[in-house]
Structures are given as C-alpha cells and as structure tokens.
C-alpha positions in Angstrom: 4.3 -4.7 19.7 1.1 -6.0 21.3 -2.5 -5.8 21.2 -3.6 -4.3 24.7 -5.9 -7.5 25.5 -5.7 -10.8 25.4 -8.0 -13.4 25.5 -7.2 -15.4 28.7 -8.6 -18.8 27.2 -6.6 -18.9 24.4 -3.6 -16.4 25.4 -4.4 -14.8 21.9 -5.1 -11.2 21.7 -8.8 -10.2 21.5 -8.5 -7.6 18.8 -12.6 -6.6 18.4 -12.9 -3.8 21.4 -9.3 -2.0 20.4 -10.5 -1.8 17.0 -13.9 -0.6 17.8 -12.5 1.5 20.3 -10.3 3.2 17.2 -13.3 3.5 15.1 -15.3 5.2 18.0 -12.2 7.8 19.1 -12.0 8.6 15.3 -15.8 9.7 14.9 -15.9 11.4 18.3 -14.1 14.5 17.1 -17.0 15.4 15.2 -19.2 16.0 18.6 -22.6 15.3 19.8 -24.1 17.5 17.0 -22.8 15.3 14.0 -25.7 12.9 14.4 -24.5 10.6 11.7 -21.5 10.1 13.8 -23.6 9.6 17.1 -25.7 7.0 15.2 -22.6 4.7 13.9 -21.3 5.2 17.6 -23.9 3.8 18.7 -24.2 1.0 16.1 -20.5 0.1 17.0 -21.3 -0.5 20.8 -24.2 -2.8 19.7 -22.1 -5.1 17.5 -20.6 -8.0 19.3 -17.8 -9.5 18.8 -19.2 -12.3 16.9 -21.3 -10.1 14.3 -18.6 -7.7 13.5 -16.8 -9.8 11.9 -19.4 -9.6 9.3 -20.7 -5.9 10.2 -17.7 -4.2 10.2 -17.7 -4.0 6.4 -20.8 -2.1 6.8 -19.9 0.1 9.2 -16.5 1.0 7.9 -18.5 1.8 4.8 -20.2 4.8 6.5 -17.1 5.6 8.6 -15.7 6.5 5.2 -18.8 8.4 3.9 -19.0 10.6 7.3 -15.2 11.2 6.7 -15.7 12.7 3.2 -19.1 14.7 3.8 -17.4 16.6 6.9 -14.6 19.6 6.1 -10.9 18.6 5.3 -9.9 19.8 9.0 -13.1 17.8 10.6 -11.3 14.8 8.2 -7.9 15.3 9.4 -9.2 15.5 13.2 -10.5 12.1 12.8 -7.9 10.8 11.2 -5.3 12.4 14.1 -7.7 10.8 17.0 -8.0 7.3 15.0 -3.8 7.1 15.2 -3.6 8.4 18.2 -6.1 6.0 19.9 -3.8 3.2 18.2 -0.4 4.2 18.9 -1.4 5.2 23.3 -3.6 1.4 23.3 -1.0 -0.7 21.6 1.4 -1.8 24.3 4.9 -2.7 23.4 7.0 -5.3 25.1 10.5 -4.1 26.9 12.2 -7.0 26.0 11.2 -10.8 25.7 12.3 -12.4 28.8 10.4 -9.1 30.7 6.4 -9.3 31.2 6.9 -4.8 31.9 5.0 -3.4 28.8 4.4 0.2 28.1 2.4 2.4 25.7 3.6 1.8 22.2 4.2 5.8 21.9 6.4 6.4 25.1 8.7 3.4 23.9 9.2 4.8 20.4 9.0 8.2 21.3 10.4 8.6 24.6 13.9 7.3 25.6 13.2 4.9 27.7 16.2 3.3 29.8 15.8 -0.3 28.9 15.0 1.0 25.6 18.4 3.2 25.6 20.4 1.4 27.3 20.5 -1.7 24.3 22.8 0.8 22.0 22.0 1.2 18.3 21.9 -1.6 16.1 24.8 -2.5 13.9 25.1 -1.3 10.4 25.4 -3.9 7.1 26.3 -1.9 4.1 27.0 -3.4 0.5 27.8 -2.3 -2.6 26.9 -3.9 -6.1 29.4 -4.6 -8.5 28.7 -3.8 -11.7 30.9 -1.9 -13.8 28.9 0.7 -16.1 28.9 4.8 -16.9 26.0 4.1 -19.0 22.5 5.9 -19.1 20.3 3.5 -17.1 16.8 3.5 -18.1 14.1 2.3 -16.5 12.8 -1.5 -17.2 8.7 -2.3 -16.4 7.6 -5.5 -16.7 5.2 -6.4 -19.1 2.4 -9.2 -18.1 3.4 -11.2 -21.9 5.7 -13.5 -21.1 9.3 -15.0 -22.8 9.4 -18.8 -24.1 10.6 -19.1 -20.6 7.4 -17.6 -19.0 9.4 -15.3 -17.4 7.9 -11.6 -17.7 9.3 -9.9 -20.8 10.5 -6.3 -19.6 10.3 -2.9 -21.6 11.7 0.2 -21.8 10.8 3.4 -23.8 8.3 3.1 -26.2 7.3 0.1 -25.6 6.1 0.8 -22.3 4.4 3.8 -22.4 2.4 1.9 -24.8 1.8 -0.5 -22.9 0.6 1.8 -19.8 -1.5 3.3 -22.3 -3.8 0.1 -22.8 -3.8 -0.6 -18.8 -5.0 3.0 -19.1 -7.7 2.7 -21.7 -8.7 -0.7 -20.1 -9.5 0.8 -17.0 -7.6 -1.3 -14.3 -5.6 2.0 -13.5 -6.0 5.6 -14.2 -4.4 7.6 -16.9 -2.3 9.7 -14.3 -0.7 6.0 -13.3 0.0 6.1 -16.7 1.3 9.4 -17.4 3.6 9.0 -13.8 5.1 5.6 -14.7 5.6 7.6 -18.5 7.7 10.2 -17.5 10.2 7.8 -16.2 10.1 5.2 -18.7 10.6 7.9 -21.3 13.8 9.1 -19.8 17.1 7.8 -21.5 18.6 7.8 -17.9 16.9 8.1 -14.7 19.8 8.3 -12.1 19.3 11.6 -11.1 16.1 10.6 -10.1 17.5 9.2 -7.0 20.9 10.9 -6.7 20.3 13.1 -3.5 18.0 10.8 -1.7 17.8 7.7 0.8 15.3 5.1 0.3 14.4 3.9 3.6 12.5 0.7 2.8 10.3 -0.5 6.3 9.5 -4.0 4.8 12.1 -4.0 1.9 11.3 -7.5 1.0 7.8 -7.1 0.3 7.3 -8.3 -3.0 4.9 -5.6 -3.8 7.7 -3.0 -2.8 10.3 -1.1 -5.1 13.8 -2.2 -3.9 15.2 -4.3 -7.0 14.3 -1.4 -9.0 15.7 1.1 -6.5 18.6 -0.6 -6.4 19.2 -1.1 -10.1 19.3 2.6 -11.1 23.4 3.9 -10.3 23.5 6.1 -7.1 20.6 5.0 -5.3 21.2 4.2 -1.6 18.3 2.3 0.1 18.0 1.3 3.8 16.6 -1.9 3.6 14.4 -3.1 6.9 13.4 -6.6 7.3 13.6 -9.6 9.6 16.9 -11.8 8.9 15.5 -15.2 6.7 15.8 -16.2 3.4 13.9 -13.3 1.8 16.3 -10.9 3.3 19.6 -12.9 2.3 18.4 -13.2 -1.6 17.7 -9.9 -1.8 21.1 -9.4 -0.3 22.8 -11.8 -3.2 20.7 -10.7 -5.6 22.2 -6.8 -4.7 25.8 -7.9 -5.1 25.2 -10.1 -7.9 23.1 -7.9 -10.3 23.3 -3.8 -9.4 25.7 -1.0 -10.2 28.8 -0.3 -8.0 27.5 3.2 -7.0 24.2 1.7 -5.8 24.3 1.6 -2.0 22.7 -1.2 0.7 22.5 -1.1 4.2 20.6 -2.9 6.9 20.8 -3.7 10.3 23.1 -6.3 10.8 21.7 -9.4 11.0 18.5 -8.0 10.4 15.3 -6.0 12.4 12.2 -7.3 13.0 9.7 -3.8 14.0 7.6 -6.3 16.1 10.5 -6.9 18.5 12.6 -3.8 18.0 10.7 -1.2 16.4 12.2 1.4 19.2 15.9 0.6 17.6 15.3 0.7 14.6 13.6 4.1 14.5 16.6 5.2 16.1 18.9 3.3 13.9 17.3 4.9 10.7 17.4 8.2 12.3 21.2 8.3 13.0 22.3 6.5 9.5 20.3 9.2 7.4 21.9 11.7 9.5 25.3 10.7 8.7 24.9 11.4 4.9 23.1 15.3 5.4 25.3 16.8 3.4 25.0 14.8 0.3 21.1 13.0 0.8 18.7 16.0 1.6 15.5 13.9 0.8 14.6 11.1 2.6 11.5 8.6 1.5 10.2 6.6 3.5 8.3 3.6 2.7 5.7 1.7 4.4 6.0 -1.8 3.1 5.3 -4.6 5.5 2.5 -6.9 5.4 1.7 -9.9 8.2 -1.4 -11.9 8.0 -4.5 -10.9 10.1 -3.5 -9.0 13.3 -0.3 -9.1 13.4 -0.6 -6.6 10.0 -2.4 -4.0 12.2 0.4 -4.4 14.6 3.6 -3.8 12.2 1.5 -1.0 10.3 1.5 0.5 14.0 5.4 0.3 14.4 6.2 1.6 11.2 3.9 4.7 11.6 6.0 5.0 15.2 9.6 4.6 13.2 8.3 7.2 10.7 7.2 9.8 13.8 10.5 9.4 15.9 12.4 10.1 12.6 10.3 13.3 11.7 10.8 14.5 15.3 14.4 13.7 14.8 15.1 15.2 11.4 13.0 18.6 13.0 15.3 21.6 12.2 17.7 19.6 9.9 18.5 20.5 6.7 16.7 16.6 5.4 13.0 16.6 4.7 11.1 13.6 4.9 8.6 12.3 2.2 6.3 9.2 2.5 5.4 6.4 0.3 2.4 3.9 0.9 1.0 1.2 -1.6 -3.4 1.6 -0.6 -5.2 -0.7 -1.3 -8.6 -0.8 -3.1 -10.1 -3.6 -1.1 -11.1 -1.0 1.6 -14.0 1.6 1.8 -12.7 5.3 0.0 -14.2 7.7 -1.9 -13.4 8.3 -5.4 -13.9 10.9 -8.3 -17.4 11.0 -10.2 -15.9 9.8 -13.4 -15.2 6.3 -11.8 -19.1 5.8 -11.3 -20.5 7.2 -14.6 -17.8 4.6 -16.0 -19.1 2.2 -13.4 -22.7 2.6 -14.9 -22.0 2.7 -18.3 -20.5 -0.8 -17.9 -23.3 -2.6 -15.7 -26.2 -0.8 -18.0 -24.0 -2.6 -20.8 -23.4 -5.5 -19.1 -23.2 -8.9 -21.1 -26.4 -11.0 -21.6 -24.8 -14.1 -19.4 -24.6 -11.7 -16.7 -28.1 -10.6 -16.4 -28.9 -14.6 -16.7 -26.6 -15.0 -13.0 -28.1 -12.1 -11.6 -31.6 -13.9 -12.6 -30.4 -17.7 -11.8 -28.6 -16.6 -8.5 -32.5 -14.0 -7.1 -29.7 -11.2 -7.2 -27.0 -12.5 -5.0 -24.5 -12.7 -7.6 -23.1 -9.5 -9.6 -25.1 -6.7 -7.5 -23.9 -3.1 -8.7 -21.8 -1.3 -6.7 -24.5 1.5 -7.2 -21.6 4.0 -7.0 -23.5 6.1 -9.2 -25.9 6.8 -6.3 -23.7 6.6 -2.7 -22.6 9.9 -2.9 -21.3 12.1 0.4 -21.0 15.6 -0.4 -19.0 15.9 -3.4 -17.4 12.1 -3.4 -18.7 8.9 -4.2 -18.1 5.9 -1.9 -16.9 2.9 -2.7 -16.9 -0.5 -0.6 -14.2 -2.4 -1.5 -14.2 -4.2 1.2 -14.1 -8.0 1.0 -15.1 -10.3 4.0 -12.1 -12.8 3.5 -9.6 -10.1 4.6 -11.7 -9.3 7.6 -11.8 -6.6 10.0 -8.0 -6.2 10.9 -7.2 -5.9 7.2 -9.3 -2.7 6.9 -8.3 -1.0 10.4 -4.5 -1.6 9.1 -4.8 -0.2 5.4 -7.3 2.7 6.8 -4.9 3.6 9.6 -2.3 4.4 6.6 -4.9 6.3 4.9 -4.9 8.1 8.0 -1.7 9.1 8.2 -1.3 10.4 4.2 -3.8 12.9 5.6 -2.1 14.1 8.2 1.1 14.1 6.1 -0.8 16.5 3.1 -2.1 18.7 5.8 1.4 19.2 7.3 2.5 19.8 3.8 4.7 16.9 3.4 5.1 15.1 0.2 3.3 12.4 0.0 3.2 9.0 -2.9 -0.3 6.9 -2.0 -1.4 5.6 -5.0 -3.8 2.1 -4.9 -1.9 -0.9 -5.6 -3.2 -3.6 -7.2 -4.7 -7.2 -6.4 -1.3 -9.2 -6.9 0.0 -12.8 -7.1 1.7 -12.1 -4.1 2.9 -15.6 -2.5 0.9 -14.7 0.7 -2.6 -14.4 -1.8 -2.0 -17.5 -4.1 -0.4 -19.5 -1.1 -4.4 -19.8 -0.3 -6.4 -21.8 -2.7 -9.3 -20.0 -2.7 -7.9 -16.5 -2.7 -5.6 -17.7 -5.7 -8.6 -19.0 -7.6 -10.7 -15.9 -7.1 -8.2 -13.5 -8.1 -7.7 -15.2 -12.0 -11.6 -16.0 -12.0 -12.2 -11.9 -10.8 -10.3 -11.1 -14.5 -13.4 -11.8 -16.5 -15.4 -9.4 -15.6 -14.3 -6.1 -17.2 -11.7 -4.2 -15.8 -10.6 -6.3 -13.1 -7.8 -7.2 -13.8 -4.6 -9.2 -11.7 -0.9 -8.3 -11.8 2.0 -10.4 -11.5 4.5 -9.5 -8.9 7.7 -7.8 -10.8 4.8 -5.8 -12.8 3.4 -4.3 -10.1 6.6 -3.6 -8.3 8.2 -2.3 -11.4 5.3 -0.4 -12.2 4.6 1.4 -8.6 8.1 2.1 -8.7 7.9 4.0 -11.7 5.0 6.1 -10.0 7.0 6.8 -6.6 9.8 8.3 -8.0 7.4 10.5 -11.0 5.9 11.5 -7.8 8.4 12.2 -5.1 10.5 14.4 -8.0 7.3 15.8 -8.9 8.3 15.0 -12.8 3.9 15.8 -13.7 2.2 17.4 -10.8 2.6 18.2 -7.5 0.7 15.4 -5.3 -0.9 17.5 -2.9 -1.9 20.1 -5.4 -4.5 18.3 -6.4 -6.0 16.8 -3.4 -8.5 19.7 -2.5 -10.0 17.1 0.8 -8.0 14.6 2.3 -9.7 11.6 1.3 -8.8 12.3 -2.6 -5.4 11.3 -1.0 -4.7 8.4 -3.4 -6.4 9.1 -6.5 -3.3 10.5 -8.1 -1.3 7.7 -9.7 -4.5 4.9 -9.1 -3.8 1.1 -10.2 -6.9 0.1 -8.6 -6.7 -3.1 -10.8 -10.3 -2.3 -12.1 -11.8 -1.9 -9.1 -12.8 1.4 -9.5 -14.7 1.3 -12.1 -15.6 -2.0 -12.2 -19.8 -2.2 -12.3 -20.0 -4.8 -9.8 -20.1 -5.0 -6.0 -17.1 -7.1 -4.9 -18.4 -9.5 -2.7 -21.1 -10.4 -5.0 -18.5 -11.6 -7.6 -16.7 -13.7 -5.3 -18.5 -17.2 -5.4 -18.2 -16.9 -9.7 -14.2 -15.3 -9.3 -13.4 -18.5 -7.6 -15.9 -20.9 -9.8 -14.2 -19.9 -12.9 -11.1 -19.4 -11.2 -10.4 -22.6 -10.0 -9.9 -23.9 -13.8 -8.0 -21.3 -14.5 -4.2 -20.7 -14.6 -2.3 -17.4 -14.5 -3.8 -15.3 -17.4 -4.0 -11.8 -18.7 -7.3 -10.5 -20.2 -6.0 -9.9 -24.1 -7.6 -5.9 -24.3 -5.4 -5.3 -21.9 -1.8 -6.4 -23.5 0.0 -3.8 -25.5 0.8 -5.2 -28.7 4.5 -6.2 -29.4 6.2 -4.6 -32.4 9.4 -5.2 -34.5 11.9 -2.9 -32.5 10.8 -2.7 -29.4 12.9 -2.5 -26.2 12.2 -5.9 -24.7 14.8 -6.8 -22.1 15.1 -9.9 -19.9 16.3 -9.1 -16.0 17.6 -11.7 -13.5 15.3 -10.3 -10.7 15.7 -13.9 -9.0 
C-alpha cells in the first residue's frame, strides 16, 4: 500500500496534496450552494504544505462542523466521497521485486492475475489447553495495583463499582459503564461469543480485545498481524493460558496488510466461510496502528479487507458487524450535556488555574468554549492535538467515515472513543509519556493502563455487538453521534479546557511524575470482593 506521490528528493512519499485532495472530494458533495463548504475549499487550496501542518487542525475543525450542520444523507455523501477518494488514489504495489502499481481498489476488489495467481495464504490454527466446564466470567482490570504492581483484576461487583466511579468521574460516559456492566454482571459469558468469529485486523494491538476474546470458552478469533515477537507471545500466551474450546488461527507465518492486504482479504473471506453453518456472525475489527503515514496507509487496507469480505459474504447466510476503537484526539461533535459539564467545570475552576491563565496572557488553559461552537444541533469539539499531526486525523476520521456508512447500510456497528493509553508506542516518546501522567491533574482527564483499557473496551464490544442494553444504531439519529454510545473519552469530553493549551503544563508536571491514577477516580476495595490476578504476559 502506497501513497500516490513521492517526493523525488527524498524518495519519501509527499502525503499533503492526497490528504488535501480527500478533504476537498469529501466537502464537494455538498455543491456550489453550500458556501461554507466553498469557503474551506478554498482555504485548503491556499494552505501550503508547510502551514498545514499547523492549519490542518483548524480546518479539520470546521470539516467536522459542516459535516454535522448538513442532513444525515449530505453526511454520509461526504463520508462515501472522502473513502472513496482514498481507496482510487492510494496505489498498491504488485509485488516487491515489480515497480507495476495499481489503484488500491482494483487490487483488493478485483481479481487481478498477479494478485490470483499467488494462491491463498496458509492457515495456522491453535487450540488452548485448559481443562474447565466452568462458568467463565468476565475479568476487567482495575488501575489499583497488587504488591507486585501488576493490575489487580475484578469481576462482578466489584467492577461494576468500579465503572461506576469512572462514570461519575467523567473520563467515560455512563452507557460505557452500563455496556461493560452487563457483562461483568454475568456469571458466565460464553454464549456471548458462541456463534461468532472474531476477525482481529491488527490482533496484537495492545489496545485491542484478543486476550480477553480468547479467554472466554468457544471463542474463535482470526488473529492478523505481521510475524515478530508480538505475534509469537500472543501465540504462547494462547496455548499457555486459554480454554481448550477457544479457537486461534492466523496466517501462517504471519500477514502484514501493507504487503499483502489483497490475500489476506481473501484469506479471511474463505476461512469464515468454512464454519457458515455453526458462526453466523462475523466482527470484524479494525485494530492496527503505524506511526505517522504509514497509519493512514494500513487504516486504508483494512477498510479494503473489510469491503472485499462484505462483497464476499453478499447473499450468505453470515452477516458482518464492525468494531473500531475512535479516538477523542480528533475533531467530532458531541451531545450538549458534555459542554454544560464542560462549563460547569471551567466556571469552577481552581484558583491556581486562573493564576496560569493570568501568568501565561491566556496561552495556557483556554476553554474549549464548547458551550458556544455549536452546528445545528451538535456541539464541536477539537480534540485535535498538533503532536499527532495531520496523518493521524485523516486516518482516525477516515474510520469515522466508514461507521457512517456502515449505520446507514444498517449494519451493526461498536465505535465507542478509546482512551489516551500507556501504549508502548505513546510512552516510548518522552514527551508524549510525560504529558499524558501530567494531563491527569486537570479534572477528568484521566490515563489508562493497557490491560484496563483492553479489558474494558472488550467488555463494551461484546454488550454491543449482542445488543445486551440498546441497539447501537437506534440511537444515533445523524451519523456523526456514531460513537457516543459506549464513550471512554478519558475526560476529554468534558474536560473544560482546550487541549493544546494544556500541553506545555501536562508535560511540566508530567515529567516528575510516574504512572499514577487520580484517587476520585479508584473504586474503593472491600472485604469480599472478586480480585483476581491473570497471567496476561
């Protein structure tokens, strides 16, 4: 998968005019009479390469507030002409000794002969080897930790309370909370998964669900991930820890979507097929994450993979749902109650703060003024935070994209916000590990480790894909409410702040700072309660 220019100095692709050219194709659906449109158009053409790497948090900003003032089909238009722009300009590579390259569509869509002519890929598939006929209920992992410091992890009561106070604190909404309930309140949640396939495009993405997938008896995941060490422990981990009924498989050898994202849409294709009778849902995931361009690049293949495998599944007696982690460091809209929590919180703000503002002529702590960017009946949020730049936003907005076009097919649809997490790609850079602990004291920001937010998104996928509270799409009434159901925004949302202008303080205070929880939002620990250590290693 390749970006359709390259910079002939460097030999590195130039990836400003394909993602302006997105932008453009996205807003010109609207016409010449949307004059908003026209203007930001117009504003795109005029922003260099150099300034929009800077601009483009700006003008994404307004992308998003045209996209929520114009009708649901005007929305889902855009979103259509956006993806489609991507998926004709992005060229994909033949093979790797070849310079031929063709449209990223016609070589996962079509079957092209050098593309057919390379077979399917082999099949792995593992089983794990526990014993057990016992109830299996589901584990969430708290942020307290053990004398080891190893996250403590709790079933049942104990952590529904403790979604509760994540709930009440306001770094995720109380429908995360009443999702992630109504599995950690079952005794056994097996038949959550019994007549399904997981298919898992990134399944080693830390963020993703597959260890707690694969715990729970009868699940059967396809895994799909490049071969490496990542891949291999999960693979030992499997074998070592998870239920003999539970069911692995992966390309042998492992895939990598960059370099054969053609096969492996066919590969997943053909193994769901082979288990029709007994697997008549199948979820797939959208996982992956590469730094900077490459991430707009494998968000591209794995919104291919999932295409071929609808067309292929077309008439069958499967039906394919979808699964995306968003992410609140882009632009969205989001429900009033989020800004009259928003003001409440920066009219009540602490007295140090108002000295920063004063010390700092502004610059530091602005409000998000969410309370006043409204567009139609939404208000806007800009997330957006210059560090992650411009590639970041086109990637997570093209998957915003895409849940829109899925709810207005009428496909079921999990895209709940994910939290800010100590991933190892964030805290593997200093200052982006410093800002997200020093982010944590202002009020409700707040940063997850990584088996909590795994265990915990987990817990919202399957309430949402068994439709075990609501259905998703029942309550999306415009596309762009797409992922407020199930929100763990990590206080981002509502937090009173706008978040660039908390950045230089996040990484201040951060930078003395090691791993920490904000204590208002821990769930106390009480005598009985479930607390049960897992070897997720």
């Amino acid at each position: 998968m390749e970006w359709p220019i390259v910079n002939e100095a460097t030999g590195k692709p130039s990836t400003t005019p394909t993602g302006k050219d997105v932008w453009k194709a996205a807003l010109s659906t609207l016409g010449e009479s949307n004059l908003s449109a026209q203007t930001l158009i117009n504003c795109i053409d005029k922003t260099n390469s150099k300034q929009w790497r800077t601009d483009y948090i700006e003008i994404v900003h307004e992308f998003v507030r045209i996209m929520a003032s114009v009708s649901s089909s005007e929305a889902t238009s855009m979103a259509h002409a956006g993806l489609d722009a991507l998926s004709t300009s992005f060229k994909f590579r033949i093979n790797n000794d070849s310079n031929e390259t063709i449209p990223a569509k016609r070589a996962f869509m079509d079957d092209h002969p050098s593309i057919s002519s390379q077979g399917l890929l082999d099949t792995t598939t593992l089983r794990g080897s526990v014993c057990t006929t016992k109830p299996y209920r589901f584990r969430l992992a708290s942020p307290q930790k053990d004398h080891k410091q190893q996250n403590i992890w709790l079933t049942g009561r104990a952590a529904t309370r403790q979604l509760e106070t994540w709930a009440n604190y306001g770094c995720m909404e109380k429908s995360a909370a009443k999702h992630a309930s109504s599995v950690v309140d079952k005794m056994d949640v097996s038949p959550l998964v019994q007549d399904k396939i997981f298919v898992l495009l990134g399944a080693t993405s830390s963020m993703g669900p597959a260890k707690s997938l694969l715990s729970i008896p009868g699940a059967h995941v396809l895994a799909v991930a490049r071969d490496g060490k990542k891949l291999n422990t999960l693979k030992s981990w499997f074998e070592r820890n998870c239920p003999e009924s539970a069911t692995l498989q992966m390309p042998k050898g492992g895939a990598d979507m960059l370099k054969e994202g053609p096969q492996i849409a066919r590969w997943v294709a053909q193994t769901v097929k082979e288990h029709e009778t007994t697997r008549k849902q199948i979820v797939i995931c959208h996982l992956a994450y590469l730094d900077g361009e490459a991430h707009v690049r494998v968000s591209v293949a794995m919104d291919l993979i999932s295409e071929y495998v609808i067309k292929q599944l077309a008439g069958q007696q499967q039906h394919v749902s979808f699964s995306y982690l968003s992410s609140p460091a882009t632009a969205y809209a989001v429900p009033d109650e989020y800004a009259v929590d928003a003001q409440r919180r920066y009219e009540n703000r602490p007295a140090l703060h108002r000295i920063l503002q004063t010390c700092s002529a502004t610059r530091w702590l602005q409000p998000t003024n969410l309370w006043t960017n409204k567009a139609a009946d939404f208000c806007i949020l800009n997330g957006l935070v210059g560090m992650q730049g411009p590639n970041y936003a086109l990637a997570k907005t093209m998957q915003q994209w895409r849940c829109m076009v899925h709810w207005n097919e009428q496909r079921l649809v999990s895209a709940p916000m994910a939290p800010a997490t100590r991933t190892e790609s964030m805290v593997s850079y200093s200052t982006i590990a410093a800002a997200i602990e020093g982010q944590q004291y202002f009020e409700p920001l707040m940063t997850f480790d990584v088996d909590t937010t795994s265990s915990l998104m987990a817990a919202i996928l399957l309430s949402q894909i068994n439709q075990l509270v609501d259905d998703p799409a029942a309550l999306v009434k415009h596309p762009v409410q797409i992922t407020w159901d199930g929100s763990v925004h990590g206080g981002v949302g509502r937090c009173p702040y706008a978040a660039e202008s908390t950045s230089t303080i996040s990484y201040l205070t951060g930078v003395v700072s090691s791993p920490w929880c904000p204590k208002e939002a821990l769930a106390s620990v009480e005598d009985g309660d479930s607390e049960v250590p897992l070897d997720l290693t």
